[in-house]
N, CA, C and O atoms as CSV, one atom per row, in Angstrom:
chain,resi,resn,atom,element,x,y,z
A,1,UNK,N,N,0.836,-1.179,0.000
A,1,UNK,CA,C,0.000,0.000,0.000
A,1,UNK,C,C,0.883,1.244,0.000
A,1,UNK,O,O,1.816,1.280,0.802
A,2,UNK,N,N,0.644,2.402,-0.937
A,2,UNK,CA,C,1.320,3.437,-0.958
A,2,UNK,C,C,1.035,4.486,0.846
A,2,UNK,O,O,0.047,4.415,1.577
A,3,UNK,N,N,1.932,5.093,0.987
A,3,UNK,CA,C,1.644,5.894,1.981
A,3,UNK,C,C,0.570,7.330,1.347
A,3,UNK,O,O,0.133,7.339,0.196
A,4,UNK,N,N,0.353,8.232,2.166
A,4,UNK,CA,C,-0.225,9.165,1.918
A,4,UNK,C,C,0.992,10.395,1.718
A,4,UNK,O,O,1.999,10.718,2.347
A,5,UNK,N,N,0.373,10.827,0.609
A,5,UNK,CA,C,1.007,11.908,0.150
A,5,UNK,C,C,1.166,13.206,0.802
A,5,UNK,O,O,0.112,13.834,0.905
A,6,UNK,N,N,2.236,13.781,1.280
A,6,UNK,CA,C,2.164,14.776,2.401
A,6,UNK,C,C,2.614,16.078,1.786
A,6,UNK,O,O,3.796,16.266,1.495
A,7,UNK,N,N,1.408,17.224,1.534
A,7,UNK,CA,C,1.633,18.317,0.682
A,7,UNK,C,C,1.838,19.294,1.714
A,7,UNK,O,O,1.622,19.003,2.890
A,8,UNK,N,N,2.266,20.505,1.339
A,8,UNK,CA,C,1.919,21.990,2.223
A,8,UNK,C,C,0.909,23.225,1.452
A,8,UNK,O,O,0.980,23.795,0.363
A,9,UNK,N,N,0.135,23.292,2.396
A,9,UNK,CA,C,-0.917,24.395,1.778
A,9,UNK,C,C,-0.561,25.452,1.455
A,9,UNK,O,O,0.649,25.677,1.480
A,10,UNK,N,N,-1.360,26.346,1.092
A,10,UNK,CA,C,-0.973,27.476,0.685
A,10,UNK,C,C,-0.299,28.582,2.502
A,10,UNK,O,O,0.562,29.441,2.687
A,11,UNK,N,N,-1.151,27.978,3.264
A,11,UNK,CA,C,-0.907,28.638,4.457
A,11,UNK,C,C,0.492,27.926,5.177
A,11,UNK,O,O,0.865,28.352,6.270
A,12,UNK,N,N,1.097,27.024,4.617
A,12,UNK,CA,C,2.186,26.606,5.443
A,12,UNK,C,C,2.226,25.572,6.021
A,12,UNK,O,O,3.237,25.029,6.467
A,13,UNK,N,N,0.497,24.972,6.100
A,13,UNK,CA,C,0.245,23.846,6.736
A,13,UNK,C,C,0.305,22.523,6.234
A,13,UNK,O,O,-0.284,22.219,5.197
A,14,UNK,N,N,1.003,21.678,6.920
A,14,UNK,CA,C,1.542,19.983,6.535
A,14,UNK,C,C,-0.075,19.915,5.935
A,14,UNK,O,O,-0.883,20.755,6.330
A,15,UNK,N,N,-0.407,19.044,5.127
A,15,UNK,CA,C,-1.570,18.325,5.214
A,15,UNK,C,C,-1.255,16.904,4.093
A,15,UNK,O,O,-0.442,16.884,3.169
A,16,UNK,N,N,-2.290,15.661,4.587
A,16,UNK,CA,C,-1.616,14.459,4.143
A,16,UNK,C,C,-3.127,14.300,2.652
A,16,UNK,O,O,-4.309,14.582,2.852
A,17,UNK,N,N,-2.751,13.977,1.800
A,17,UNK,CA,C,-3.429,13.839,0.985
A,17,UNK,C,C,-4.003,12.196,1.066
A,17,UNK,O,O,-3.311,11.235,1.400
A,18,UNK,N,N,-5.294,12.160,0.711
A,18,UNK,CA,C,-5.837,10.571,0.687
A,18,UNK,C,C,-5.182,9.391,0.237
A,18,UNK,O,O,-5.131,9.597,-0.976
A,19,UNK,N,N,-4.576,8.140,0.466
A,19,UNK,CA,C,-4.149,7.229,-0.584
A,19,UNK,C,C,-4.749,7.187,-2.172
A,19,UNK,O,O,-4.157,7.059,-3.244
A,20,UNK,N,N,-5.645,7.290,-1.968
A,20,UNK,CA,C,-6.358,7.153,-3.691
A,20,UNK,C,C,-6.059,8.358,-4.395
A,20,UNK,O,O,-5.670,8.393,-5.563
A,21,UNK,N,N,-6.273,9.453,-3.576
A,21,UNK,CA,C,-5.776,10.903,-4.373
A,21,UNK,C,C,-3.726,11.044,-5.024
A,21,UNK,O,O,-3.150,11.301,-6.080
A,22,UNK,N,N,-3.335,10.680,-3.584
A,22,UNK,CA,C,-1.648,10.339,-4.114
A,22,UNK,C,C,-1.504,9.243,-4.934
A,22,UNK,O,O,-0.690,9.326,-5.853
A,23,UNK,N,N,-2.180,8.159,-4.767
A,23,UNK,CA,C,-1.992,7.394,-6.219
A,23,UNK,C,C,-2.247,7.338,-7.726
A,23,UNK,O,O,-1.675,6.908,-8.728
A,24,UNK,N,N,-3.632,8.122,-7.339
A,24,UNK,CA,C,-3.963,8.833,-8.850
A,24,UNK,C,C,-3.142,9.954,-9.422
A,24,UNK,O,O,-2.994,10.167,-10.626
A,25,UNK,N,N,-2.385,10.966,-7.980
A,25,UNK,CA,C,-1.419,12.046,-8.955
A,25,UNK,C,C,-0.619,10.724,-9.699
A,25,UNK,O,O,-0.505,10.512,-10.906
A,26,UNK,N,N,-0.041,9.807,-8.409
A,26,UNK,CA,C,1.162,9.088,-9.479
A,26,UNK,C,C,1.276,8.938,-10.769
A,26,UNK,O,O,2.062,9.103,-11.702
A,27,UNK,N,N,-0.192,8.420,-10.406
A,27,UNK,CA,C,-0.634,7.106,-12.045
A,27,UNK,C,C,-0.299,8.704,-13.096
A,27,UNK,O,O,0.590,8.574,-13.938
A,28,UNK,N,N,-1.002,10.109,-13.010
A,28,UNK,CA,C,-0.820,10.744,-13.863
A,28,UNK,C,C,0.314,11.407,-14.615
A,28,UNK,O,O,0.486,11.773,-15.778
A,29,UNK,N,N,1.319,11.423,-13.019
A,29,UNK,CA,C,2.541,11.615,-13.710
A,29,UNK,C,C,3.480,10.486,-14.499
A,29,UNK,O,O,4.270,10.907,-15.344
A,30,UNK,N,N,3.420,9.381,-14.292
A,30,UNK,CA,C,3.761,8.221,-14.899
A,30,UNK,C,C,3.210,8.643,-16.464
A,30,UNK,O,O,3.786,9.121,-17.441
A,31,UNK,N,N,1.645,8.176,-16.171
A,31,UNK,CA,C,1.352,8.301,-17.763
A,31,UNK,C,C,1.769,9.945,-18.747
A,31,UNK,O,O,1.597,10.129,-19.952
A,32,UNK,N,N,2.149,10.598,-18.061
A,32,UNK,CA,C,2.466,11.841,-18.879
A,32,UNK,C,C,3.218,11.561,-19.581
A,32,UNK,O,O,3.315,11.673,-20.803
A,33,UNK,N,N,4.129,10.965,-18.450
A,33,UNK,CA,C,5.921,11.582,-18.698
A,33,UNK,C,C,6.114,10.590,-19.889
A,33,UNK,O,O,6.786,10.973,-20.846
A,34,UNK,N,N,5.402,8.960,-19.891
A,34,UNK,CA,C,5.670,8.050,-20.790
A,34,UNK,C,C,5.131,8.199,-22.112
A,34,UNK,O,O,5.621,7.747,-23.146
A,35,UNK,N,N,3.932,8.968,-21.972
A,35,UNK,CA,C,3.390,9.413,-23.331
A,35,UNK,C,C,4.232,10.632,-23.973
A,35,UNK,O,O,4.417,10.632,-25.190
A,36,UNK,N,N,4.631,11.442,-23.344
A,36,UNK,CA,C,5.668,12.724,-24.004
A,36,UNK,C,C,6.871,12.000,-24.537
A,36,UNK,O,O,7.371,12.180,-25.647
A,37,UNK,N,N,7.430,10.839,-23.258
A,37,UNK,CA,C,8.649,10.184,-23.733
A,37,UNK,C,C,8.197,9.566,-25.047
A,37,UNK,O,O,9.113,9.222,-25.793
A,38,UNK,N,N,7.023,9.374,-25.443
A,38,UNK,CA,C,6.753,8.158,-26.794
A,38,UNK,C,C,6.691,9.455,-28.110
A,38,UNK,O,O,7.155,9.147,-29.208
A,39,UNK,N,N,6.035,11.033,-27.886
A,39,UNK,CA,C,5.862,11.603,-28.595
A,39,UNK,C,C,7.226,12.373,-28.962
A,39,UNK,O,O,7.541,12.521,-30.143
A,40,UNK,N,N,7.806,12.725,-28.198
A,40,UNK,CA,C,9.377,13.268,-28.071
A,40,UNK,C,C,10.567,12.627,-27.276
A,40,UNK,O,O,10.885,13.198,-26.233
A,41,UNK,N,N,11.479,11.154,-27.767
A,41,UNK,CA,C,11.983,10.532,-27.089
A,41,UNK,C,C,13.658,11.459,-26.800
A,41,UNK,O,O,14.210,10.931,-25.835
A,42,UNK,N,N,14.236,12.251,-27.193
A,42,UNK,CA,C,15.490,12.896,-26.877
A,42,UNK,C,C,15.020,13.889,-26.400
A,42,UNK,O,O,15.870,14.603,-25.868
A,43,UNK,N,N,13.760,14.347,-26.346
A,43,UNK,CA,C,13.106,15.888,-24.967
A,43,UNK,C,C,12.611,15.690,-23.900
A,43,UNK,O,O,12.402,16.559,-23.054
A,44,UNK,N,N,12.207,13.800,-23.744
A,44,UNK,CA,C,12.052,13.654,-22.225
A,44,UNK,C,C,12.696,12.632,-21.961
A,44,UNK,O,O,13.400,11.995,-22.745
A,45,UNK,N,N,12.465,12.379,-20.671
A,45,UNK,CA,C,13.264,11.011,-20.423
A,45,UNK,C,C,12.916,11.811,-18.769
A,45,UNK,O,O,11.942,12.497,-18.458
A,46,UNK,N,N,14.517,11.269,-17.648
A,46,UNK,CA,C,14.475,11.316,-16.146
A,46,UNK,C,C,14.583,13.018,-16.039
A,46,UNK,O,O,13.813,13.655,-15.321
A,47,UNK,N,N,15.594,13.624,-16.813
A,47,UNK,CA,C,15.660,14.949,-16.412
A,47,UNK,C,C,14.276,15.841,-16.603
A,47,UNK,O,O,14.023,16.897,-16.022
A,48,UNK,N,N,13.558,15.244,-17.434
A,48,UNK,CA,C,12.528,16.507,-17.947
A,48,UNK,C,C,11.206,16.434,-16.560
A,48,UNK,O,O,10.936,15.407,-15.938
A,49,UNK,N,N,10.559,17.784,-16.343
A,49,UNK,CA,C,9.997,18.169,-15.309
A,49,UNK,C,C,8.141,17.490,-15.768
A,49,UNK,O,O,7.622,17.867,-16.818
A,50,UNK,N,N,7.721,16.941,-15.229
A,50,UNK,CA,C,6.049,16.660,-15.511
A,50,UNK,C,C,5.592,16.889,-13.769
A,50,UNK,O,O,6.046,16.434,-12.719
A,51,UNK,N,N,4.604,17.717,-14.067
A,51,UNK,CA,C,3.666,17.911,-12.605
A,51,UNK,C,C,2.837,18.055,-12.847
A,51,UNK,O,O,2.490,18.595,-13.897
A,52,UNK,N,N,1.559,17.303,-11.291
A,52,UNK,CA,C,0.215,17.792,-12.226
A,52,UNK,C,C,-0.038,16.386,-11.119
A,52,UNK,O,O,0.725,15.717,-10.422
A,53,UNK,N,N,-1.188,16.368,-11.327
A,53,UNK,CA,C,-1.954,16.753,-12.135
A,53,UNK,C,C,-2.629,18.219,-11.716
A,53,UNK,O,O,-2.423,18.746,-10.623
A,54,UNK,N,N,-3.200,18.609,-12.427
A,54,UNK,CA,C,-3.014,20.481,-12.240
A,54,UNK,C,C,-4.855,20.807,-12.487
A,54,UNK,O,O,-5.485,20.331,-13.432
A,55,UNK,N,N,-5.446,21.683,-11.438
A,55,UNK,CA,C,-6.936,21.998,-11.988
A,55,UNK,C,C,-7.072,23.089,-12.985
A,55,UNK,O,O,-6.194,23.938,-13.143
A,56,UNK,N,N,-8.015,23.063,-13.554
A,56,UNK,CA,C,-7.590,24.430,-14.387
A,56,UNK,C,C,-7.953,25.709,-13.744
A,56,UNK,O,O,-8.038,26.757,-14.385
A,57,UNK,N,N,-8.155,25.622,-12.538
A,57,UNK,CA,C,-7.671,27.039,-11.605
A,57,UNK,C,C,-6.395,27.185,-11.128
A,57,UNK,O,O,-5.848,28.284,-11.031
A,58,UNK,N,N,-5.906,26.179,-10.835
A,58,UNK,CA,C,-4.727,26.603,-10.334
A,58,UNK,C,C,-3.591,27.081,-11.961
A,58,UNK,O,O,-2.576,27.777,-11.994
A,59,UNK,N,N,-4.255,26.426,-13.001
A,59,UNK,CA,C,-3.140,26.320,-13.871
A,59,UNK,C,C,-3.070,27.864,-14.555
A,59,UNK,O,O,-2.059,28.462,-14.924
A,60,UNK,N,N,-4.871,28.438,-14.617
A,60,UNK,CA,C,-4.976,29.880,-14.910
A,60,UNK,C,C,-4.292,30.702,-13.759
A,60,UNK,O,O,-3.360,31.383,-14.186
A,61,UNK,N,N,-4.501,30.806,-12.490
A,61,UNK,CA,C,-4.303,31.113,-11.396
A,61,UNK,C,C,-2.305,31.622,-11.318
A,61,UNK,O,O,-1.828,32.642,-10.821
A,62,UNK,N,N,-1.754,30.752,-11.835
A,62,UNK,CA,C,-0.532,30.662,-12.193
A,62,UNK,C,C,-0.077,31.391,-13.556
A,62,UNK,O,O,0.967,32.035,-13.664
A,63,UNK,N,N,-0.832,31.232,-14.374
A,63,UNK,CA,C,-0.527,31.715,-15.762
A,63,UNK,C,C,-0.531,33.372,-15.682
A,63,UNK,O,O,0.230,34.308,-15.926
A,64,UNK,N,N,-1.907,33.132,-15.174
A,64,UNK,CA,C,-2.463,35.042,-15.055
A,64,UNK,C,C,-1.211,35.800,-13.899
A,64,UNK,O,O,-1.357,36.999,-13.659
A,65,UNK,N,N,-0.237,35.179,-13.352
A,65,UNK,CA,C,0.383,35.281,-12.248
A,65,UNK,C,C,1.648,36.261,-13.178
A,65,UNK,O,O,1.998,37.432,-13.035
A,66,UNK,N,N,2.327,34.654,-14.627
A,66,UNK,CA,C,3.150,35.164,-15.361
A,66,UNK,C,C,2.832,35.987,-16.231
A,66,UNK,O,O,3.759,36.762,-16.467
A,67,UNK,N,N,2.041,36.146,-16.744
A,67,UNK,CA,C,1.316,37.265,-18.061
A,67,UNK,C,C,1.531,38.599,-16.846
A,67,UNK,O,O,2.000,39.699,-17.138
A,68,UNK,N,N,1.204,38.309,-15.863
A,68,UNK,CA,C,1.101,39.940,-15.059
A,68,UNK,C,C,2.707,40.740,-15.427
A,68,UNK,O,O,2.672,41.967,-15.523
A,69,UNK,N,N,3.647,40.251,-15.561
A,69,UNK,CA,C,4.709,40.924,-15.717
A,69,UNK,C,C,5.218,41.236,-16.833
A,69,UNK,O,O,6.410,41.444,-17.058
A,70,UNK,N,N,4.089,41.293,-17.775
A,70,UNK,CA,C,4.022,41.694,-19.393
A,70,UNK,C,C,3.594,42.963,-19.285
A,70,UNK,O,O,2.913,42.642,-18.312
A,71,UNK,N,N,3.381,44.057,-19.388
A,71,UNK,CA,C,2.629,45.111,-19.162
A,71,UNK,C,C,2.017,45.256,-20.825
A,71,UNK,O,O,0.907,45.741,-21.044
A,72,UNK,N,N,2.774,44.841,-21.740
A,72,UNK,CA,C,1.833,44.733,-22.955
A,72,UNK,C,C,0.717,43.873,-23.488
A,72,UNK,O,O,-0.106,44.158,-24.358
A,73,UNK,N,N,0.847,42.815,-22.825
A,73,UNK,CA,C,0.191,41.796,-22.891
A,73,UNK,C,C,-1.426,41.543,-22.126
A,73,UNK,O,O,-1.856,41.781,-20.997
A,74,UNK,N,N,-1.794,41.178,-22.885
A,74,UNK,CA,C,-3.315,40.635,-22.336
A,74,UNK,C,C,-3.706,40.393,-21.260
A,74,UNK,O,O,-3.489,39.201,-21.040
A,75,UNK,N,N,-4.500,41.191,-19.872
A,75,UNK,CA,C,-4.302,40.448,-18.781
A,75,UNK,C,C,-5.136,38.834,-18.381
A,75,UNK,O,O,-5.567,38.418,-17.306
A,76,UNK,N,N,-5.122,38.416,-19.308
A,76,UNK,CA,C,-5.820,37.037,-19.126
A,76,UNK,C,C,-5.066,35.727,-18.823
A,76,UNK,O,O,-3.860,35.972,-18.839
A,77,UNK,N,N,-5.353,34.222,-18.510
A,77,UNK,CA,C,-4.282,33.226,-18.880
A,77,UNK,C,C,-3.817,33.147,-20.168
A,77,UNK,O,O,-4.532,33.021,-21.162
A,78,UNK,N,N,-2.905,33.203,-20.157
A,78,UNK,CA,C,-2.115,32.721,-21.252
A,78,UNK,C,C,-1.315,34.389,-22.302
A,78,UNK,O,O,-0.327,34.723,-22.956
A,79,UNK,N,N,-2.608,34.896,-21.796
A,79,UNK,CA,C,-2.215,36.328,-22.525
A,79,UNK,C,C,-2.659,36.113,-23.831
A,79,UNK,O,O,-3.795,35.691,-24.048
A,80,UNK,N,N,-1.716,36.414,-24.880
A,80,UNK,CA,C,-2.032,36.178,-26.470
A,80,UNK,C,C,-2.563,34.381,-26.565
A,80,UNK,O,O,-3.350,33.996,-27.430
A,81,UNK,N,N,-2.139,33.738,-25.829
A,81,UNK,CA,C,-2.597,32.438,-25.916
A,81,UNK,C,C,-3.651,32.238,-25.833
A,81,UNK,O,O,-4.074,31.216,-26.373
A,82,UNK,N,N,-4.950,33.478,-24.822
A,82,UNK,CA,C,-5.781,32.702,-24.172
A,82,UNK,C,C,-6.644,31.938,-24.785
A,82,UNK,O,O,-6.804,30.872,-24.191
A,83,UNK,N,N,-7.615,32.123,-26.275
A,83,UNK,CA,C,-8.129,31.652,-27.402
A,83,UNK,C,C,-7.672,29.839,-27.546
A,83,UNK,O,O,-8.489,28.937,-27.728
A,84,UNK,N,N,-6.298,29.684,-27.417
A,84,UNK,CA,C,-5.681,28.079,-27.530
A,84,UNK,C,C,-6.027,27.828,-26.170
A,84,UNK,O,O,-6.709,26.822,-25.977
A,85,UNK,N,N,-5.657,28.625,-25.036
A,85,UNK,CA,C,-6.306,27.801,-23.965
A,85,UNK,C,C,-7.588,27.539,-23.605
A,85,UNK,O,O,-7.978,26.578,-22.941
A,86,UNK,N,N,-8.386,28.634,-24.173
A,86,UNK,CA,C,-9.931,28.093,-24.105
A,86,UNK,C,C,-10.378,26.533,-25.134
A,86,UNK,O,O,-11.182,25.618,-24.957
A,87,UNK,N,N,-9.614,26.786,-25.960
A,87,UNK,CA,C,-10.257,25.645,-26.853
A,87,UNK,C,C,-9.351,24.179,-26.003
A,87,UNK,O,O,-9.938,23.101,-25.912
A,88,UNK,N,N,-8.163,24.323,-25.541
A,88,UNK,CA,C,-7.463,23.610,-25.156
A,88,UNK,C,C,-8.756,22.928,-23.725
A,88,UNK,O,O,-9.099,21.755,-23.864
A,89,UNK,N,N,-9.240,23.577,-22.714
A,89,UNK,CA,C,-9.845,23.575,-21.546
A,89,UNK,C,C,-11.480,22.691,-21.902
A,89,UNK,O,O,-11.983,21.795,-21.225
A,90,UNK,N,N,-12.141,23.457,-23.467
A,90,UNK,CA,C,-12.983,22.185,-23.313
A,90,UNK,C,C,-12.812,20.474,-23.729
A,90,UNK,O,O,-13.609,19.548,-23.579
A,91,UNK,N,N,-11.393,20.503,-24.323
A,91,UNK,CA,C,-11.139,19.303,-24.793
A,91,UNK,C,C,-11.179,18.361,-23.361
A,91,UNK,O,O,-11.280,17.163,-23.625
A,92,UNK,N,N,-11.113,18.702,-21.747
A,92,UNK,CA,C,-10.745,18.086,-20.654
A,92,UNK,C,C,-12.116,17.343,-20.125
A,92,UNK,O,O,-13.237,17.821,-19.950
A,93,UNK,N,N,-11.757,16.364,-19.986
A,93,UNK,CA,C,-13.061,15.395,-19.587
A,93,UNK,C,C,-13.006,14.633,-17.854
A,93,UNK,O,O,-11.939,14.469,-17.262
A,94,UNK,N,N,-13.595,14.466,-17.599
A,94,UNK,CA,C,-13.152,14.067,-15.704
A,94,UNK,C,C,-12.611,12.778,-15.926
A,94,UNK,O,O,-13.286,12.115,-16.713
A,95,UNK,N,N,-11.499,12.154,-15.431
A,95,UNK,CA,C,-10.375,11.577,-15.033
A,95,UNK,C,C,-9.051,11.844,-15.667
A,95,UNK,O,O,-7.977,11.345,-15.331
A,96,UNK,N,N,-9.328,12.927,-16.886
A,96,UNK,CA,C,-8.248,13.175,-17.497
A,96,UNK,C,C,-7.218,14.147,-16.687
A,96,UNK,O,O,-7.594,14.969,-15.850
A,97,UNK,N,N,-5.937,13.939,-17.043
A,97,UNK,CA,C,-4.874,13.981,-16.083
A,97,UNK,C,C,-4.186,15.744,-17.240
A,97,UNK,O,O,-3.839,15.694,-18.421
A,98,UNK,N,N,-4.205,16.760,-16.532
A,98,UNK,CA,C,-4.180,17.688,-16.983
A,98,UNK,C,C,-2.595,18.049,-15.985
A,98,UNK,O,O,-2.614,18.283,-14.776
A,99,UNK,N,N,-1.711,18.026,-16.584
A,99,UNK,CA,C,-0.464,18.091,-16.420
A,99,UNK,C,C,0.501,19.300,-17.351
A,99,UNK,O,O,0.141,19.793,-18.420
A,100,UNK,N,N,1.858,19.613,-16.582
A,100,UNK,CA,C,2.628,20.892,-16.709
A,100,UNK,C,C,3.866,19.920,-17.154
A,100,UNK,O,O,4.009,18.778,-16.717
A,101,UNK,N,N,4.583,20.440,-17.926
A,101,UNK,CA,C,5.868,19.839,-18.530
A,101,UNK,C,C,6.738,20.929,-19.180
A,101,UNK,O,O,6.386,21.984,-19.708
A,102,UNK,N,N,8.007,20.386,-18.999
A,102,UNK,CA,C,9.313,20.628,-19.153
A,102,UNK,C,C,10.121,19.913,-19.813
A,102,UNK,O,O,10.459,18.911,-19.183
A,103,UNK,N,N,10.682,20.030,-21.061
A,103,UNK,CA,C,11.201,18.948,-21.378
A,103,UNK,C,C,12.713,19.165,-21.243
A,103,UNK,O,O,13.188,20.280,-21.457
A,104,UNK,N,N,13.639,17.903,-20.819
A,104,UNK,CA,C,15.136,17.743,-20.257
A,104,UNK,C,C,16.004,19.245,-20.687
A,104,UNK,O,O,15.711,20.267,-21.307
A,105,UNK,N,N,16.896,18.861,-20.164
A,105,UNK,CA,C,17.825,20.396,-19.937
A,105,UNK,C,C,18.612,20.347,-21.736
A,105,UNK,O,O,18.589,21.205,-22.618
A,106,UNK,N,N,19.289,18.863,-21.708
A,106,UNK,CA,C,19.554,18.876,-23.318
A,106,UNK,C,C,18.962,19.053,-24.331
A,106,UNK,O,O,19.667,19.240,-25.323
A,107,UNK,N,N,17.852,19.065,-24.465
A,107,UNK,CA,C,16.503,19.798,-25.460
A,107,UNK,C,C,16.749,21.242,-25.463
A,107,UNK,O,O,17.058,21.793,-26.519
A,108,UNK,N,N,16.623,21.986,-24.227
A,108,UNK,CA,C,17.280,23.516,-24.411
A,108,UNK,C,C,18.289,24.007,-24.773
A,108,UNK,O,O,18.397,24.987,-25.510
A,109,UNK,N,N,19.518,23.092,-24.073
A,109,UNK,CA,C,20.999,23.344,-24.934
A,109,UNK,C,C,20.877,23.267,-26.457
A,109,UNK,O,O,21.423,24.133,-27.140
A,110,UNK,N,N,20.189,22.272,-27.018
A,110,UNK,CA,C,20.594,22.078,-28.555
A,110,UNK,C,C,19.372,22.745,-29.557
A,110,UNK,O,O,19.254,22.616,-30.776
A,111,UNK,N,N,18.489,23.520,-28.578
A,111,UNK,CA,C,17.426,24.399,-29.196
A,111,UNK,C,C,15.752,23.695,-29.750
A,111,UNK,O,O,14.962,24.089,-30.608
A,112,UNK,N,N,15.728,22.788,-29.020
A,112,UNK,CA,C,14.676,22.196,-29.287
A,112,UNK,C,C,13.648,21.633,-27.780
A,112,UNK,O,O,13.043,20.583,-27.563
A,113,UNK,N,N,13.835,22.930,-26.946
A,113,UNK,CA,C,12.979,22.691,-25.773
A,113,UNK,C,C,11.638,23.051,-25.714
A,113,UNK,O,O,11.260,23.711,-26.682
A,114,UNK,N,N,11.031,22.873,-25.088
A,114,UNK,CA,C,9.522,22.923,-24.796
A,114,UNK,C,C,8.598,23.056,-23.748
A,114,UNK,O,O,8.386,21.989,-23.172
A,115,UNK,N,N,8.238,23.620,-23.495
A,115,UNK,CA,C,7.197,23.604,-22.087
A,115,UNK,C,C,5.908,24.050,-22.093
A,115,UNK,O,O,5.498,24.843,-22.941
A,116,UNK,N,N,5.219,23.593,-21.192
A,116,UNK,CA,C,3.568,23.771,-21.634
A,116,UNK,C,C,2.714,23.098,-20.675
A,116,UNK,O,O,2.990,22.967,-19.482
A,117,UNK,N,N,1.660,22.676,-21.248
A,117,UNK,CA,C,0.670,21.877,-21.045
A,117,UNK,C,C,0.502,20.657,-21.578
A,117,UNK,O,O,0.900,20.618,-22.742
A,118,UNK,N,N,-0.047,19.385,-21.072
A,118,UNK,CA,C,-0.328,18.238,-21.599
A,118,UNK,C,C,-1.859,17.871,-21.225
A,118,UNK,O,O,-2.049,18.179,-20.048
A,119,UNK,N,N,-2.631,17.501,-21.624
A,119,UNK,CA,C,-3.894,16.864,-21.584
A,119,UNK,C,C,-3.775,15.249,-21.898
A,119,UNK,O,O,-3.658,14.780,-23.030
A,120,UNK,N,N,-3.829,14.465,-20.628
A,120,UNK,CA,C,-3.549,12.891,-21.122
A,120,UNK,C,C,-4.748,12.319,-20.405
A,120,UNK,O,O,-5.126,12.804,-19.338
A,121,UNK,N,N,-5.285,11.407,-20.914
A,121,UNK,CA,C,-6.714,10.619,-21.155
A,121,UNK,C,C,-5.835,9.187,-21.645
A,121,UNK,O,O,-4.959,9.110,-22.507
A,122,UNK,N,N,-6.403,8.105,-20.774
A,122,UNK,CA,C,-5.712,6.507,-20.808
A,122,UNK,C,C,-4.611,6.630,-21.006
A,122,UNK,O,O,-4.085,5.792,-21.739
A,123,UNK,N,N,-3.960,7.494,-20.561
A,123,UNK,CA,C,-2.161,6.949,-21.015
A,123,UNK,C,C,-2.094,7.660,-22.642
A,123,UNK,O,O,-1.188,7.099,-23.257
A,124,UNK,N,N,-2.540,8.342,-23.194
A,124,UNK,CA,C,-2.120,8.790,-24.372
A,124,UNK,C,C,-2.788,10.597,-24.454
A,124,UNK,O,O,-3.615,11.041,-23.658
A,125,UNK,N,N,-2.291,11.227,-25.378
A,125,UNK,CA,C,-1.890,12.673,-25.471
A,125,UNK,C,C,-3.119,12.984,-26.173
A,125,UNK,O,O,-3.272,12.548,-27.314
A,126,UNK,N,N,-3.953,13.644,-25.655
A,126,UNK,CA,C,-5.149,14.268,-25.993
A,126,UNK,C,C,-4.954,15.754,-26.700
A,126,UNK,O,O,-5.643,16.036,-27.681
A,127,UNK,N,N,-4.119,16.567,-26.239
A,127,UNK,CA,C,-3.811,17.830,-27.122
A,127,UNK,C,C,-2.470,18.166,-26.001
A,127,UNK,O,O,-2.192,17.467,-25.028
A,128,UNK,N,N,-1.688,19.526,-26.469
A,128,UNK,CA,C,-0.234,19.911,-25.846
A,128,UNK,C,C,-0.613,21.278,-25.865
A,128,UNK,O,O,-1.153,21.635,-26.912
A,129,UNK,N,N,-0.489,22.028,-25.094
A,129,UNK,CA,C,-0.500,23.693,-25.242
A,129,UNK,C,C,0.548,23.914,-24.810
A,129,UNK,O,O,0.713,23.953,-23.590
A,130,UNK,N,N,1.785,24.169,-25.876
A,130,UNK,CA,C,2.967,24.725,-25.758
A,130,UNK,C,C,3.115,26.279,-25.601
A,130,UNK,O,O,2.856,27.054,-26.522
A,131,UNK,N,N,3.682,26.792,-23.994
A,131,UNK,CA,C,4.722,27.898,-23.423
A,131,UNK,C,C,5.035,28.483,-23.733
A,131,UNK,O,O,4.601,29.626,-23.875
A,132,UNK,N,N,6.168,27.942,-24.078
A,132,UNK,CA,C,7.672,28.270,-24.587
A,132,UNK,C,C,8.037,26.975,-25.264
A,132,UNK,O,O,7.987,25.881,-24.702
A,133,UNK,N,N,8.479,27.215,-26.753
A,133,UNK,CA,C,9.411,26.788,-27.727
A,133,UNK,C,C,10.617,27.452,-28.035
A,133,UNK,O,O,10.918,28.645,-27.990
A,134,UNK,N,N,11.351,26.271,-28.410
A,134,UNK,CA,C,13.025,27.178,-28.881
A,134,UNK,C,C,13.065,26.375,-30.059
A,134,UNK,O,O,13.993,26.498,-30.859
């Protein structure tokens, strides 16, 4: 049996997440990282970053956080993106694993990095809302 997953709140406070809830983040980061590894095998692998699974409040919540330090830019998520993220947001269906990615540090050195969004449903890639490209 897995233990319980032990997060910190926004206030500072320990709190232990349910067994079924920490096993389901697992299962989602597993299936991300293996489906990105199948779609881009030299941009992910152990180094590259997958978290998540992510609500789409916290993920706007965050976005609208970075767009704030645009002063030209749109104050919405995503900013000029927001249009891909709306269409991106109804593609999400309940158990689908709505995840943040990074792909490995050698993808950026050799100009072919990526970061974004992933939408994964059974273990396979439902749509990508890419960040940042190089």
């Amino acid at each position: 049996m897995m233990p319980a997953l032990v997060a910190v709140s926004l206030c500072g406070v320990l709190i232990a997440l349910p067994d079924a809830q920490a096993q389901a983040s697992e299962t989602c980061v597993k299936e991300a990282r293996a489906a990105l590894e199948v779609d881009s095998p030299t941009a992910f692998g152990p180094e590259a970053i997958v978290e998540g699974p992510k609500t789409i409040a916290t993920v706007e919540r965050e976005e609208l956080a970075n767009i704030a330090k645009c002063s030209q830019c749109p104050q919405t998520p995503f900013g000029y993106q927001y249009p891909e993220w709306e269409q991106f947001k109804r593609l999400i269906r309940p158990g689908d694993c709505l995840m943040f990615f990074r792909s490995n540090p050698c993808s950026w050195a050799h100009a072919f990095g990526s970061e974004g969004y992933v939408l994964v449903r059974e273990g396979r890639i439902v749509e990508i809302l890419a960040t940042k490209i190089q």
